[in-house]
KOLPA-700748 format. One record per atom (N, C-alpha, C, O): residue in one letter; z, y, x. Coordinates in pm, 1 decimal, padded with zeros to 6 digits, always signed. Each point is the difference from the previous one (the first is absolute). Example, Ala and Ser with C-alpha at 12.3 -4.5 7.8 and 13.67 -1.06 7.14 Angstrom:
2
{type=A up=+00780.0 north=-00569.0 east=+01319.0}
{type=A up=+00000.0 north=+00119.0 east=-00089.0}
{type=A up=+00000.0 north=+00120.0 east=+00090.0}
{type=A up=+00066.5 north=-00001.9 east=+00103.6}
{type=S up=-00138.5 north=+00106.9 east=-00138.6}
{type=S up=+00006.0 north=+00119.0 east=+00082.0}
{type=S up=+00073.0 north=+00109.0 east=-00077.0}
{type=S up=+00016.9 north=+00110.8 east=+00050.9}
# end
This chain:
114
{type=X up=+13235.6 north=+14790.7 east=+06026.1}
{type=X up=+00109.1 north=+00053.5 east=+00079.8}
{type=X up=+00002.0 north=+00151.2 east=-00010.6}
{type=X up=-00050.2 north=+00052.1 east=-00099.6}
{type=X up=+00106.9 north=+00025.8 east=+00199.6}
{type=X up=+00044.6 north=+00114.8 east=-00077.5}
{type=X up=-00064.5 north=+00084.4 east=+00130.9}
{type=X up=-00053.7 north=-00076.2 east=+00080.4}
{type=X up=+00049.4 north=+00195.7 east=-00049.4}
{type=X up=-00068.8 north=+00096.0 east=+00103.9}
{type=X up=+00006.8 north=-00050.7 east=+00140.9}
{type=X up=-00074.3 north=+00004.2 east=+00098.1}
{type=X up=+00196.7 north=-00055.4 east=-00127.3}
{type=X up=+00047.8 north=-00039.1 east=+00177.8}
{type=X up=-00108.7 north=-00055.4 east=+00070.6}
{type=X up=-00083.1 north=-00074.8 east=-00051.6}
{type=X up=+00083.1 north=+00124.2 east=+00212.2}
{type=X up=-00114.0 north=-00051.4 east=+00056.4}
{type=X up=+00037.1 north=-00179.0 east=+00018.1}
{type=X up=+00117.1 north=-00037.5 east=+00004.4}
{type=X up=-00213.9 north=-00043.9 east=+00003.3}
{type=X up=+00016.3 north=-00086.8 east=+00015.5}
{type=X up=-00062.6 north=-00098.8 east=+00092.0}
{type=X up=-00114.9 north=+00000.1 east=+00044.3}
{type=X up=+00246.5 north=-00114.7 east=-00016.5}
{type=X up=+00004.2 north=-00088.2 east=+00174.1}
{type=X up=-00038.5 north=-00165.0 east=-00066.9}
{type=X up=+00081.5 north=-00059.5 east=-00070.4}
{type=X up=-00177.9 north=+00018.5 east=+00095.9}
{type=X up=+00013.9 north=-00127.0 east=+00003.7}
{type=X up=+00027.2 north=-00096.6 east=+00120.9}
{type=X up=-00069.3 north=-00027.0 east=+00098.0}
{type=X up=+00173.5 north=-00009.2 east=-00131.4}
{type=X up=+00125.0 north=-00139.5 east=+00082.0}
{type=X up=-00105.2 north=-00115.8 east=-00024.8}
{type=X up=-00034.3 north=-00044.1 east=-00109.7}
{type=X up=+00002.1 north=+00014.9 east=+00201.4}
{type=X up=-00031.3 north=-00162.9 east=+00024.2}
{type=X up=+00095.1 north=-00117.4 east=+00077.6}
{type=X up=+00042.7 north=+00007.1 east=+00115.2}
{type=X up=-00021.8 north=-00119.9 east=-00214.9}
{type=X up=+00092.6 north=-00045.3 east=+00057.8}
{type=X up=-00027.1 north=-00171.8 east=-00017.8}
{type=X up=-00082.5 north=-00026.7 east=-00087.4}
{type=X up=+00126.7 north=-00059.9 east=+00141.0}
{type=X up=-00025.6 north=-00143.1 east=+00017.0}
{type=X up=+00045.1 north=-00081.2 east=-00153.9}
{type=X up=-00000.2 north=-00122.4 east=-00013.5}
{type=X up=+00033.4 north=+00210.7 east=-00082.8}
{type=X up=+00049.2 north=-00074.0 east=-00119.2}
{type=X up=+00142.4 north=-00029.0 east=-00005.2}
{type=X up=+00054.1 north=-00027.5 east=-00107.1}
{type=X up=+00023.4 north=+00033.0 east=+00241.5}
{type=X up=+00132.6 north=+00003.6 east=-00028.3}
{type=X up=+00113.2 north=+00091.0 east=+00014.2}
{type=X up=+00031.9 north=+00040.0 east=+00111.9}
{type=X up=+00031.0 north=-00004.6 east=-00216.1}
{type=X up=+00031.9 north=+00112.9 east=-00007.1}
{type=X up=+00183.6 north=+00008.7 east=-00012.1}
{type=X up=+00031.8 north=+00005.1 east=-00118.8}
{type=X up=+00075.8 north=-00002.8 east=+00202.0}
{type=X up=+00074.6 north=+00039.2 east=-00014.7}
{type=X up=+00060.0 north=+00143.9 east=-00023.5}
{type=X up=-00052.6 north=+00101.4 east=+00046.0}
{type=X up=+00143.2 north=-00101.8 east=-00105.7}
{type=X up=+00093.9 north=+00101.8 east=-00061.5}
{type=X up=-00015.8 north=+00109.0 east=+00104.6}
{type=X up=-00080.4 north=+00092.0 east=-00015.3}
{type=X up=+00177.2 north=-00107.2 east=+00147.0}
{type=X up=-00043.0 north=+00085.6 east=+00122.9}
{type=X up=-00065.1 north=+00045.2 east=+00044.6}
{type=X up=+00009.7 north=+00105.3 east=+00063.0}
{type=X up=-00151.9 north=-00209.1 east=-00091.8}
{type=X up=-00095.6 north=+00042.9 east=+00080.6}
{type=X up=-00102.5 north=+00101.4 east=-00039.3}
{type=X up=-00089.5 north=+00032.4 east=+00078.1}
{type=X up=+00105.7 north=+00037.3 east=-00243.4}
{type=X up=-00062.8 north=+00028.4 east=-00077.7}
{type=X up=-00057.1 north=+00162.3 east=+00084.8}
{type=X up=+00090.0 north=+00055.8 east=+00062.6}
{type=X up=-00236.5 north=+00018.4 east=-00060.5}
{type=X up=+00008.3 north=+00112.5 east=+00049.5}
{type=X up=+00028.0 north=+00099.3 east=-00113.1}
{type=X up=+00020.9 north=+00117.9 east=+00028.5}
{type=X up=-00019.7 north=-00155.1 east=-00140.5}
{type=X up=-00034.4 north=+00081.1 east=-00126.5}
{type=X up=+00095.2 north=+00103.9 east=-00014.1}
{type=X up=-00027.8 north=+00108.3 east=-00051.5}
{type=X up=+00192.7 north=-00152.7 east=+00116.8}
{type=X up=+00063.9 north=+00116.0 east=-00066.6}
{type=X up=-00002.9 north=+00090.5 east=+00143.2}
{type=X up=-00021.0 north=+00114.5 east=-00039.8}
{type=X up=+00031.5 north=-00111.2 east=+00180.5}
{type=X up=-00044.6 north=+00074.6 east=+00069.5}
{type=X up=-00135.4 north=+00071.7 east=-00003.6}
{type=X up=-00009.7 north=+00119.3 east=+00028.8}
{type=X up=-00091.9 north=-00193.5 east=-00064.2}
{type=X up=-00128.0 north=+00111.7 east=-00040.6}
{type=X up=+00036.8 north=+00104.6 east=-00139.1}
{type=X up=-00039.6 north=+00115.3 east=+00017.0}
{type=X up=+00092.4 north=-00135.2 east=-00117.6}
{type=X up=+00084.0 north=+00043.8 east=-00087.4}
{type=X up=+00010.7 north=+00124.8 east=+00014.7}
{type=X up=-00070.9 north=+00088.7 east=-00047.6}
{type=X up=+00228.6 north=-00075.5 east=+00165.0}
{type=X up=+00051.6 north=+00066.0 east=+00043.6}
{type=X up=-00097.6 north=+00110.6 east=+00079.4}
{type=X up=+00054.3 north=+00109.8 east=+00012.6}
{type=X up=-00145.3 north=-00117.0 east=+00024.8}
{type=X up=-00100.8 north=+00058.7 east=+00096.6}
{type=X up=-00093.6 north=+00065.1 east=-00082.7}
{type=X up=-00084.7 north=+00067.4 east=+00058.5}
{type=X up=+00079.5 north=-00073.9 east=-00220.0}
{type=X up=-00060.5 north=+00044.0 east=-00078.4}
{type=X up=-00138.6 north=-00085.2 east=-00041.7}
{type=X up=-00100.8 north=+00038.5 east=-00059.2}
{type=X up=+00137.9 north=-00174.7 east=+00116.0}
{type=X up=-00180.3 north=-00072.7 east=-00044.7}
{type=X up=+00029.2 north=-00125.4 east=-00088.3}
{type=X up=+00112.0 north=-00050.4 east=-00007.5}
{type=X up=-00204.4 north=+00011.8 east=-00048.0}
{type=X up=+00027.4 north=-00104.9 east=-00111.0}
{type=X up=-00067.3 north=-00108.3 east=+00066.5}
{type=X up=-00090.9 north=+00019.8 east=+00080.6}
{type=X up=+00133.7 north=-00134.7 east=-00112.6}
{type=X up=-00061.4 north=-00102.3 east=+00100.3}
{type=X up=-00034.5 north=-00111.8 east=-00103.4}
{type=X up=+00063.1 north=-00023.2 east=-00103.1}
{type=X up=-00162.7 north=-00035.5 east=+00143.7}
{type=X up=-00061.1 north=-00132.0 east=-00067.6}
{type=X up=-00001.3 north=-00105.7 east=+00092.2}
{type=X up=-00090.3 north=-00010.9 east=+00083.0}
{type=X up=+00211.9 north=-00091.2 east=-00094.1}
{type=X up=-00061.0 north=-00149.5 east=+00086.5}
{type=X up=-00042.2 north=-00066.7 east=-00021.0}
{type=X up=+00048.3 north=-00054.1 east=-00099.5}
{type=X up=-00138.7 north=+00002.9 east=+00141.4}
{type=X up=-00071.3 north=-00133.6 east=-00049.1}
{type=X up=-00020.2 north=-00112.1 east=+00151.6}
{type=X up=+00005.8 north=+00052.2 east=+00111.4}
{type=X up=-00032.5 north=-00229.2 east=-00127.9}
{type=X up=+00012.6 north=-00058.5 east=+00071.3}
{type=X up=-00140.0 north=+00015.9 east=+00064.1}
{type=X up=-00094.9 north=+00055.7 east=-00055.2}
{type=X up=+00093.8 north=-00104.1 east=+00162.5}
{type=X up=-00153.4 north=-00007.9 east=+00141.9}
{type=X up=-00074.6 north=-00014.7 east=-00088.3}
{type=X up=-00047.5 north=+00106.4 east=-00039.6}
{type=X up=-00003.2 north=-00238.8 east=-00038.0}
{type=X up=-00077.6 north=-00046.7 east=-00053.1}
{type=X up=-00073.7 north=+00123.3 east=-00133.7}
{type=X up=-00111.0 north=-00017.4 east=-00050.1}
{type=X up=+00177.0 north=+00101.1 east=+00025.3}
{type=X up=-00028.8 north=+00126.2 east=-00116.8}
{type=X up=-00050.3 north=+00086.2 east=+00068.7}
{type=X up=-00100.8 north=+00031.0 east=-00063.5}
{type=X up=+00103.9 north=+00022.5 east=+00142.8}
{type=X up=+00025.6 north=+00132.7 east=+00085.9}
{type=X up=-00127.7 north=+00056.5 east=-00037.3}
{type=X up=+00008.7 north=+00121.4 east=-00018.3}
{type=X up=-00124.7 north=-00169.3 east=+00000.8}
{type=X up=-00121.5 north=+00039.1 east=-00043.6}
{type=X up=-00032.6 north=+00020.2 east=-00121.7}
{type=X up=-00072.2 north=+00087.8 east=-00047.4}
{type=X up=+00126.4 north=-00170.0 east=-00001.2}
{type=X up=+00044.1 north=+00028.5 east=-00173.4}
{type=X up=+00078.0 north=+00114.2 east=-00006.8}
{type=X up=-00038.7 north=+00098.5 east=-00062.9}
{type=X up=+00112.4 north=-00100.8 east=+00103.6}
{type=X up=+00108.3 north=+00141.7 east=-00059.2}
{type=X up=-00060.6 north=+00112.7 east=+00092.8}
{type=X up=+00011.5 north=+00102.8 east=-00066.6}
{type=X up=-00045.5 north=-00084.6 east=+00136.5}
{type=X up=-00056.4 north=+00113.8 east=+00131.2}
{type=X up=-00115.9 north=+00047.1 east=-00136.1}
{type=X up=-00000.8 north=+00117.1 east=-00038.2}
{type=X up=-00100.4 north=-00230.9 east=-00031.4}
{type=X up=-00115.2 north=+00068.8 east=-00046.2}
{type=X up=+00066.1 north=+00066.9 east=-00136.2}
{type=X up=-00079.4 north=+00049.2 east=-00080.1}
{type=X up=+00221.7 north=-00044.8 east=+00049.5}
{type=X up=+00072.2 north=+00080.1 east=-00084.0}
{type=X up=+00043.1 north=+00120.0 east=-00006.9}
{type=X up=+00012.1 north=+00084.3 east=-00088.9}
{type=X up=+00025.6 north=-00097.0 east=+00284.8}
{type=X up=-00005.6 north=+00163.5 east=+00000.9}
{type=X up=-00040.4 north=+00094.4 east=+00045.0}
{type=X up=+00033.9 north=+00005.1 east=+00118.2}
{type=X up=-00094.5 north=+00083.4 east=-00149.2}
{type=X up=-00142.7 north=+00057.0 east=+00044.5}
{type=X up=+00025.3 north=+00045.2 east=+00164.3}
{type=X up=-00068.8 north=-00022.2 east=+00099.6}
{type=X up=+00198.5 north=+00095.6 east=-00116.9}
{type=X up=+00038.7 north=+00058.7 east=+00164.5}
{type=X up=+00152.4 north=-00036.7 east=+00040.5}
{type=X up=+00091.8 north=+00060.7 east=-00055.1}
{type=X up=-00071.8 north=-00137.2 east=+00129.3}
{type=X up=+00143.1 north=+00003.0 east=+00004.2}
{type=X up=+00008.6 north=+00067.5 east=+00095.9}
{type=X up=-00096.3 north=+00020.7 east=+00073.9}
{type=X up=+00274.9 north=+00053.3 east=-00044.9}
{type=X up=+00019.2 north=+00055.0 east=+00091.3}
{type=X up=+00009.9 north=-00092.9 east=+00095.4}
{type=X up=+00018.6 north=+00052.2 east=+00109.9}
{type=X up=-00023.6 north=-00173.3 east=-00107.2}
{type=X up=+00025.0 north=-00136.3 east=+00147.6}
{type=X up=-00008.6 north=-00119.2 east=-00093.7}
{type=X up=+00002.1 north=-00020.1 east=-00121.4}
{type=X up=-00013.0 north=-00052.4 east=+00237.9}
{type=X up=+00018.6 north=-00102.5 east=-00018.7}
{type=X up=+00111.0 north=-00097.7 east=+00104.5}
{type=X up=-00012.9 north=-00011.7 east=+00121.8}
{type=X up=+00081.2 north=-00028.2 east=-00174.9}
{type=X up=+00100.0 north=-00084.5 east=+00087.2}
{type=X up=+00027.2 north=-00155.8 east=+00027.1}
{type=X up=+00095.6 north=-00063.7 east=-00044.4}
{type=X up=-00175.9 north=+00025.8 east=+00108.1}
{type=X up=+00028.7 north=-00172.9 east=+00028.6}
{type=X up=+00136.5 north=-00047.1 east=+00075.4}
{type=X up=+00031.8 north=-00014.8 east=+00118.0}
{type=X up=+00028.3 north=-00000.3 east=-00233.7}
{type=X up=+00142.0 north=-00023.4 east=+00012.4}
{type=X up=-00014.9 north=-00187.5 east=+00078.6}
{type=X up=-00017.3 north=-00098.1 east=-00072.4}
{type=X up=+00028.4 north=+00089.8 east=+00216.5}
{type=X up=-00048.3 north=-00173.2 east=+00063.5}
{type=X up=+00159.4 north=-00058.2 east=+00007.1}
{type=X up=+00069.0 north=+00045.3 east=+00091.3}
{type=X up=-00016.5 north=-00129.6 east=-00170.5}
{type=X up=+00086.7 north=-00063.3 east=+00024.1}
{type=X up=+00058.4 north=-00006.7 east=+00161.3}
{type=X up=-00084.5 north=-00020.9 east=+00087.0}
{type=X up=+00190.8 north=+00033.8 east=-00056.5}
{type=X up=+00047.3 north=+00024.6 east=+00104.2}
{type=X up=+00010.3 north=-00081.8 east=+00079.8}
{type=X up=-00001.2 north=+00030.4 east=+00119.3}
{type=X up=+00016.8 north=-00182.0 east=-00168.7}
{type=X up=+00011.5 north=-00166.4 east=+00074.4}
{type=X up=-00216.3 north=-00057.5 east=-00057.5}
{type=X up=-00035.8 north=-00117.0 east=-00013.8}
{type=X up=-00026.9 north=+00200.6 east=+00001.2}
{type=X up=-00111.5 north=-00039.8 east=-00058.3}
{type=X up=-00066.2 north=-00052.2 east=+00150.6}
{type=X up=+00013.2 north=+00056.7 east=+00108.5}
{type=X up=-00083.0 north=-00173.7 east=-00135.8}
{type=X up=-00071.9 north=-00119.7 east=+00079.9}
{type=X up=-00106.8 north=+00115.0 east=+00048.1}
{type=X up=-00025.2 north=+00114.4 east=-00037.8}
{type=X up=-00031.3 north=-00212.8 east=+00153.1}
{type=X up=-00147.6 north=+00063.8 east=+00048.1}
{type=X up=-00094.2 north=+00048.1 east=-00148.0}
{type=X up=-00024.3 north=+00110.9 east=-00047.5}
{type=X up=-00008.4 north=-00233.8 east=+00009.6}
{type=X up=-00085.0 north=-00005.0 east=-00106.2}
{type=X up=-00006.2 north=+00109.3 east=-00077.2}
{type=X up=-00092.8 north=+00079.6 east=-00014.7}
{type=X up=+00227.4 north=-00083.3 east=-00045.6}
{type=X up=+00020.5 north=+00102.6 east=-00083.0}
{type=X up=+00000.6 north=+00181.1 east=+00044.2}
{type=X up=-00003.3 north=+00086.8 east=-00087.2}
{type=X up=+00009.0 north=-00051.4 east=+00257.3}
{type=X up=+00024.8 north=+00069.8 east=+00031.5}
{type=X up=-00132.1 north=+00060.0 east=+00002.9}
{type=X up=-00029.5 north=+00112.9 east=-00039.4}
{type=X up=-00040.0 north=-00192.7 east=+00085.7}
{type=X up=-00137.3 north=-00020.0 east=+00041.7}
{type=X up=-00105.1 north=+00066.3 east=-00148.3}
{type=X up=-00093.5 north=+00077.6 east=+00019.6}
{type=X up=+00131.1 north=-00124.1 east=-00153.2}
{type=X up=-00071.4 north=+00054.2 east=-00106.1}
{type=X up=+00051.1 north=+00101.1 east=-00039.3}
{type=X up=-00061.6 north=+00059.9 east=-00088.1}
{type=X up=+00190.7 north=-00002.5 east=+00136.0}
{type=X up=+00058.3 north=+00161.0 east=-00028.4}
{type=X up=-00079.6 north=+00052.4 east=+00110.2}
{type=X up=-00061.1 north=+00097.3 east=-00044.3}
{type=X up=+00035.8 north=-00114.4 east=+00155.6}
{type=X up=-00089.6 north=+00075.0 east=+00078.5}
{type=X up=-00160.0 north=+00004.2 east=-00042.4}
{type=X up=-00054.5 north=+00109.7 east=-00012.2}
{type=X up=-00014.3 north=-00224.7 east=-00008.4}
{type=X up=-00113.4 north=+00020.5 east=-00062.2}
{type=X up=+00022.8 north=+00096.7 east=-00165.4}
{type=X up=-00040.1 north=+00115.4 east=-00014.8}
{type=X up=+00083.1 north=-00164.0 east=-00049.7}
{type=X up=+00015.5 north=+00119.3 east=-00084.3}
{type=X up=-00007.5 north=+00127.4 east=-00006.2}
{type=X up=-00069.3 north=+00065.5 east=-00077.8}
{type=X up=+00184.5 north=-00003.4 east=+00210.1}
{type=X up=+00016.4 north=+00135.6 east=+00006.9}
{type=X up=-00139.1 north=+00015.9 east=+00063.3}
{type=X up=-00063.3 north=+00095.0 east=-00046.1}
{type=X up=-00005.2 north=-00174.3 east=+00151.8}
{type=X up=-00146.0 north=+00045.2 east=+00055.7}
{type=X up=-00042.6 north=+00041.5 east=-00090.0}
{type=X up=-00028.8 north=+00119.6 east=-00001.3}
{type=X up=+00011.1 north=-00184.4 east=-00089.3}
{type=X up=-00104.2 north=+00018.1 east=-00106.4}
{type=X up=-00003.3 north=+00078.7 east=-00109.9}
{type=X up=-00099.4 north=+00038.8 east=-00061.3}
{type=X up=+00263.2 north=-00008.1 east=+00030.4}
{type=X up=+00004.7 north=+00156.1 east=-00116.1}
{type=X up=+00016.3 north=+00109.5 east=+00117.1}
{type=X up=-00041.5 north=+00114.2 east=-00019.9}
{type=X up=+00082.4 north=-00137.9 east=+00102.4}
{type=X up=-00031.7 north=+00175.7 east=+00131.5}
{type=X up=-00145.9 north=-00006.1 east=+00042.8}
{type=X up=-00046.5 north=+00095.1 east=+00062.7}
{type=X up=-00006.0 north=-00168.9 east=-00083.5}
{type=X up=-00211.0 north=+00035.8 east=+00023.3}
{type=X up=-00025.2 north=+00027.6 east=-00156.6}
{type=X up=-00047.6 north=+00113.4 east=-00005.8}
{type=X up=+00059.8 north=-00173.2 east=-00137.8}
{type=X up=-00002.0 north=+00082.9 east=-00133.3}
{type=X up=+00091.6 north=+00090.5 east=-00000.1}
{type=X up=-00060.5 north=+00105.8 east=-00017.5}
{type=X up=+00171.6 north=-00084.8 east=+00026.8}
{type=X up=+00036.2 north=+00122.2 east=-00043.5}
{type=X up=-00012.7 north=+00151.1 east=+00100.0}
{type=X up=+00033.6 north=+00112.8 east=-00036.1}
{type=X up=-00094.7 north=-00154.9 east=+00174.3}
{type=X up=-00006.4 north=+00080.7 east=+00113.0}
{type=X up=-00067.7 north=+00139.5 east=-00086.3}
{type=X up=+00070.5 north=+00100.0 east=+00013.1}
{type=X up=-00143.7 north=-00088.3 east=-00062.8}
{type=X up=-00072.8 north=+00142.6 east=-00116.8}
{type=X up=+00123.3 north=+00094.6 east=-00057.9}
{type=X up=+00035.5 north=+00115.5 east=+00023.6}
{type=X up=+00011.4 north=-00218.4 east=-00109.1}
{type=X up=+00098.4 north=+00086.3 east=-00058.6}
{type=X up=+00139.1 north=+00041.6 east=+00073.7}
{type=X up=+00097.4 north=+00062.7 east=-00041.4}
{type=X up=-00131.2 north=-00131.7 east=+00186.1}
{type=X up=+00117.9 north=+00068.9 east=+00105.8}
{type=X up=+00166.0 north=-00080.2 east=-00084.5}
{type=X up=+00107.1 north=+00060.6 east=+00003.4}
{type=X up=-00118.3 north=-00158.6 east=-00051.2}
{type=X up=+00115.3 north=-00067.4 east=-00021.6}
{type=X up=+00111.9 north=-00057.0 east=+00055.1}
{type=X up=+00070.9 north=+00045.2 east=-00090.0}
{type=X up=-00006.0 north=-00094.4 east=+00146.7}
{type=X up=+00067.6 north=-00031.4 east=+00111.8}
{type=X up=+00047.1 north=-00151.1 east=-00044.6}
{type=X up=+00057.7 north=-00002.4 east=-00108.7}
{type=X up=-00070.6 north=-00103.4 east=+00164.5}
{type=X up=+00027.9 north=-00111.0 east=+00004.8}
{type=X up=+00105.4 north=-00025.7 east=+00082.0}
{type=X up=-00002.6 north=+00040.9 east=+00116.0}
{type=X up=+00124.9 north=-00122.5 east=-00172.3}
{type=X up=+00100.0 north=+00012.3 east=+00125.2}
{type=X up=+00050.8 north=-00181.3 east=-00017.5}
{type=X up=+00009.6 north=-00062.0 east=-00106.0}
{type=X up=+00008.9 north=+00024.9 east=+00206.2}
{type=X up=+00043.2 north=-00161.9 east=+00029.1}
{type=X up=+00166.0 north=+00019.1 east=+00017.0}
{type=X up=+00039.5 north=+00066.8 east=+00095.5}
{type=X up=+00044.4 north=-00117.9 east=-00176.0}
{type=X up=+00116.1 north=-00000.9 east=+00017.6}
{type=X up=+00114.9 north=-00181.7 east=+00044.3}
{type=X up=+00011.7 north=-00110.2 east=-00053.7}
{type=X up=+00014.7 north=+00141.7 east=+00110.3}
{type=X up=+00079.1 north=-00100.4 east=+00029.8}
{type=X up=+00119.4 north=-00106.2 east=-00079.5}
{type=X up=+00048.9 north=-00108.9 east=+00029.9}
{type=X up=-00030.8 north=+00215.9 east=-00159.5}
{type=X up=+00068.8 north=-00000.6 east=-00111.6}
{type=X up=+00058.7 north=+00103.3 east=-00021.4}
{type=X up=-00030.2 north=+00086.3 east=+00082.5}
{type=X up=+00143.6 north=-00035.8 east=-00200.3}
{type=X up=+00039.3 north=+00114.9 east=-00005.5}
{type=X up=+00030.8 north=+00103.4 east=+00095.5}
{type=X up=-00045.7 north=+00114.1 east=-00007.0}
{type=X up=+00158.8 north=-00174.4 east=+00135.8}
{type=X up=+00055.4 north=+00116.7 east=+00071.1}
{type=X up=-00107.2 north=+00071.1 east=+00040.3}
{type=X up=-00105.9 north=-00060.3 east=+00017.1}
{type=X up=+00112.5 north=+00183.4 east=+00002.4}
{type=X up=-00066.1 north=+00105.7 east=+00070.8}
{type=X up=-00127.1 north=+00010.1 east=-00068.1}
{type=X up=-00063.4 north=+00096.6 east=+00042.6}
{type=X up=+00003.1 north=-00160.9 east=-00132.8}
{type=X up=-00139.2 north=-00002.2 east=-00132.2}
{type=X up=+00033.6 north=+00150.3 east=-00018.7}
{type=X up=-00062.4 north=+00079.2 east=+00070.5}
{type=X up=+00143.4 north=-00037.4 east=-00147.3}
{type=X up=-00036.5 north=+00126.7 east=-00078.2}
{type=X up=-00001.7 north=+00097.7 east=+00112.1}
{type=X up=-00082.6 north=+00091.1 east=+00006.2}
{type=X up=+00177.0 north=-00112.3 east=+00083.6}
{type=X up=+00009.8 north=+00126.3 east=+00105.2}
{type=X up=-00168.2 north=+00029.7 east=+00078.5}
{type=X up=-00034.3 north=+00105.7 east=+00053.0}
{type=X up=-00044.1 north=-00223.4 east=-00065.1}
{type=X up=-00131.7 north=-00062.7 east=+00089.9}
{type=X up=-00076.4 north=+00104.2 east=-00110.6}
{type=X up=-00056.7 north=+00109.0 east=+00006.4}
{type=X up=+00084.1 north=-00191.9 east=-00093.9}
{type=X up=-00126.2 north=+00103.8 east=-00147.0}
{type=X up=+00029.1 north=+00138.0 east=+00005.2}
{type=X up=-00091.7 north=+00077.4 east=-00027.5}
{type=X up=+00221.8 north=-00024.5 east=+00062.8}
{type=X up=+00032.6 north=+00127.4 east=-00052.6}
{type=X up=-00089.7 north=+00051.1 east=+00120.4}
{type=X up=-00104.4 north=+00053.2 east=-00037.6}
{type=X up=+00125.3 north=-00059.0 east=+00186.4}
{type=X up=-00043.0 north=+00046.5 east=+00079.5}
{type=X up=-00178.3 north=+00006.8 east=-00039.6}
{type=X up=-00070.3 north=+00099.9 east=+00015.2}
{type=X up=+00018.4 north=-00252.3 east=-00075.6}
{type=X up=-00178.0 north=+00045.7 east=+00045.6}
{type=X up=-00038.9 north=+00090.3 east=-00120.1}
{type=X up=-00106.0 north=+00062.5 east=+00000.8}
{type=X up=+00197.0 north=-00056.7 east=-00107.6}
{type=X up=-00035.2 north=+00074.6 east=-00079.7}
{type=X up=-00007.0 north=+00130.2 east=+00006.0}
{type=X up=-00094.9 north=+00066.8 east=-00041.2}
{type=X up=+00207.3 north=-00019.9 east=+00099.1}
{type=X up=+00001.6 north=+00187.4 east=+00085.6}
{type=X up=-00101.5 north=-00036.2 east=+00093.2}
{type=X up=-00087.5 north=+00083.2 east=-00024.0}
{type=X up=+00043.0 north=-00160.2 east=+00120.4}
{type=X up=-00075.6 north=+00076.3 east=+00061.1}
{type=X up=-00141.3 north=+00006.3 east=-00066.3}
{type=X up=-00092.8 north=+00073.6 east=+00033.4}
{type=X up=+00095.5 north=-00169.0 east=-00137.9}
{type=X up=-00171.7 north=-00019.8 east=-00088.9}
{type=X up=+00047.8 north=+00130.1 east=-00098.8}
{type=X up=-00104.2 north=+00064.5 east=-00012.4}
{type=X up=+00194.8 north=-00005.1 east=-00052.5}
{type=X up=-00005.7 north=+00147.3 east=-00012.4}
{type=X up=-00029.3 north=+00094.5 east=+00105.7}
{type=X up=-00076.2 north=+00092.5 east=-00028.1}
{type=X up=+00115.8 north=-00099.2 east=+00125.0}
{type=X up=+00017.7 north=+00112.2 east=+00099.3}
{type=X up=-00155.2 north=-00019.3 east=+00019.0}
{type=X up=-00045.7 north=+00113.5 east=+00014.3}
{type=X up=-00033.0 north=-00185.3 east=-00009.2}
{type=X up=-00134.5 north=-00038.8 east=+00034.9}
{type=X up=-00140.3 north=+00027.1 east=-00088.6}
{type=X up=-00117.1 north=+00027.7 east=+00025.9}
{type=X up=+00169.7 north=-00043.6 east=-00103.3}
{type=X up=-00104.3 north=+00057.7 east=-00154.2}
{type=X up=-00042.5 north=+00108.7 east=-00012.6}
{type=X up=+00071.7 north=+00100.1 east=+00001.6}
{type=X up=-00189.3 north=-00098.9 east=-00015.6}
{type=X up=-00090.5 north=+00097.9 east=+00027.9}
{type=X up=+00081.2 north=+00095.0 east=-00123.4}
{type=X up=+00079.2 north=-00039.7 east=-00085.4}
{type=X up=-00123.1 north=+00158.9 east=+00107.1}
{type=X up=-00004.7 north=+00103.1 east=-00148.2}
{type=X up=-00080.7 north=+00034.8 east=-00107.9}
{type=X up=-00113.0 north=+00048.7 east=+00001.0}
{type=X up=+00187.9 north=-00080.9 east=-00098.0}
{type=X up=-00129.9 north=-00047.0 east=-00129.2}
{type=X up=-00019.0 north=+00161.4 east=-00043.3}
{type=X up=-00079.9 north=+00031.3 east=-00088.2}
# end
């Protein structure tokens, strides 16, 4: 991929047209990689730092399913807690990028000075 910082989208494997975050992260200047629940560890050990990560949870998604987007995010916000990453649980698209844009200024505004 190319300089852009980059967001990995986690998502349940189904993917409509609408629902896509790719061209709003785009627009925001970040390049995005989705991959389904079941990858997320696979593709995460691809990229060394992302600027986020986004668990995109189906919006009509069952307990069950809601339930392993929450264990998930537990579990990459205790690994990625070091590199100060921001993990964000989304409901589906609406308001996703506006959610990322916000933790991302404040995880700039927050960063130490190198």
């Amino acid at each position: 991929m190319n300089g852009m910082p980059k967001v990995l989208v986690v998502d349940n494997g189904e993917r409509a047209p609408d629902g896509a975050l790719s061209a709003e992260l785009a627009g925001m200047g970040y390049a995005s990689v989705t991959t389904p629940f079941e990858a997320a560890d696979d593709v995460l050990a691809l990229i060394p730092s992302p600027a986020a990560v986004v668990l995109q949870m189906p919006r009509q998604a069952g307990w069950a399913e809601r339930r392993r987007f929450m264990e998930l995010a537990s579990r990459l916000r205790k690994n990625l807690a070091e590199s100060g990453t921001p993990v964000i649980i989304t409901g589906g698209v609406n308001g996703a990028a506006t959610m990322l844009q916000n933790q991302l200024s404040m995880h700039a505004v927050a960063a130490p000075d190198l």
